[in-house]
Every structure is written in structure tokens, then in C-alpha cells.
N, C-alpha and C positions, 0 to 999 in steps of 0.2 A: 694648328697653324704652324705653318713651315720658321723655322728660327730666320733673324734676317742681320746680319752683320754689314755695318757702310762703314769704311774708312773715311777720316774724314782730317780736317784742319780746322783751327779756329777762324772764324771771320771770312771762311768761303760763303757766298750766296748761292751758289749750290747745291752746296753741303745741306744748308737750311731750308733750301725749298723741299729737298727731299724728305730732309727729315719732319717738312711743315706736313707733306703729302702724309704720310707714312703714320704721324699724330695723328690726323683728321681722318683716317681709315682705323686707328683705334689698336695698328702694331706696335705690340714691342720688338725696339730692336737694341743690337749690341753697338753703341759706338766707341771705334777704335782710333783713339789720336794718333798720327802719324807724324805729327810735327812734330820735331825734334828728339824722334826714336829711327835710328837708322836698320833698326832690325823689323821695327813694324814697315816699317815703308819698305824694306825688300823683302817680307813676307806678301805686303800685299801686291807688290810686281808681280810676285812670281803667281799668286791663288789667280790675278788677273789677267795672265797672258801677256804681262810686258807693259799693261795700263800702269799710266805713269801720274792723270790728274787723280785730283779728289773731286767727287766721292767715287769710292768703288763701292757699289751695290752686291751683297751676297742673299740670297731668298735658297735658304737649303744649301745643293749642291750646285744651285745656278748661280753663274755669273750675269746677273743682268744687266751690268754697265755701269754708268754714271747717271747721273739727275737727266737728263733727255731721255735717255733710254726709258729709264722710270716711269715718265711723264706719259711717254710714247703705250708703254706698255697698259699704261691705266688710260690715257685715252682710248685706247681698242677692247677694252674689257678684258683685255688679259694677266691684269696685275693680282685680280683677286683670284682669281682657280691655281694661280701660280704658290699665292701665300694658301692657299687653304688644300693644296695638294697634300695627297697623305702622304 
């Protein structure tokens, strides 16, 4: 299974739905508090192309987005060949 890093903040709903997603499929992933670290939040501008909310979604070397995209990607079936790419 591909590693999966989300930026995130506290008390984003979100943040939470992703990570709810993301539980219920049974991934581990790395979450990276961004609130109040100004070196993580301009690490994760820059790995995100300029994305500026939370969550930024990492699956590998993909940048899949935020919590929509996510959502998006696992309604069309393509959130799991993604994590389970080799």
C-alpha cells in the first residue's frame, strides 16, 4: 500500500471527513499539523502546487487534493488502485 501523508489542522471538518474516509478503508496515514508551524505550512504549499487550504491529500508521489477530491476519487473507484499501486 502506497504511504499516504494529509496535512491538516485542528477542528477542520474536512480534515475529519477525510481522515473518517481514509479509517473506514483501513489506511494508515501520516498526519501533519500545519497550524502553528510556518515551515510545515510552507512545505506543504510548495509539495501542493500553491494549495493553500487543509487538508492537502498525499497518496505516494500523488498529489490528490483536498477532502472533495478524495471523496471524488473513491466515488469513481479510483481511490483504491491508487493506494494499492506498487
Amino acid at each position: 500500500m502506497q504511504p499516504v501523508e494529509m496535512y491538516t489542522t485542528p477542528y477542520c471538518g474536512f480534515c475529519l471527513m477525510a481522515k473518517r474516509l481514509l479509517t473506514k478503508k483501513g489506511v494508515e496515514f501520516t498526519e501533519i499539523d500545519v497550524s502553528g508551524d510556518p515551515d510545515r505550512k510552507a512545505e506543504m504549499i510548495q509539495r501542493a502546487n500553491g494549495g493553500r487550504t487543509v487538508p492537502q491529500i498525499f497518496v505516494g508521489d500523488t498529489h490528490v487534493g483536498g477532502c472533495d477530491e478524495l471523496m471524488a476519487l473513491d466515488r469513481g473507484g479510483k481511490l483504491d488502485p491508487l493506494l494499492n499501486a506498487a
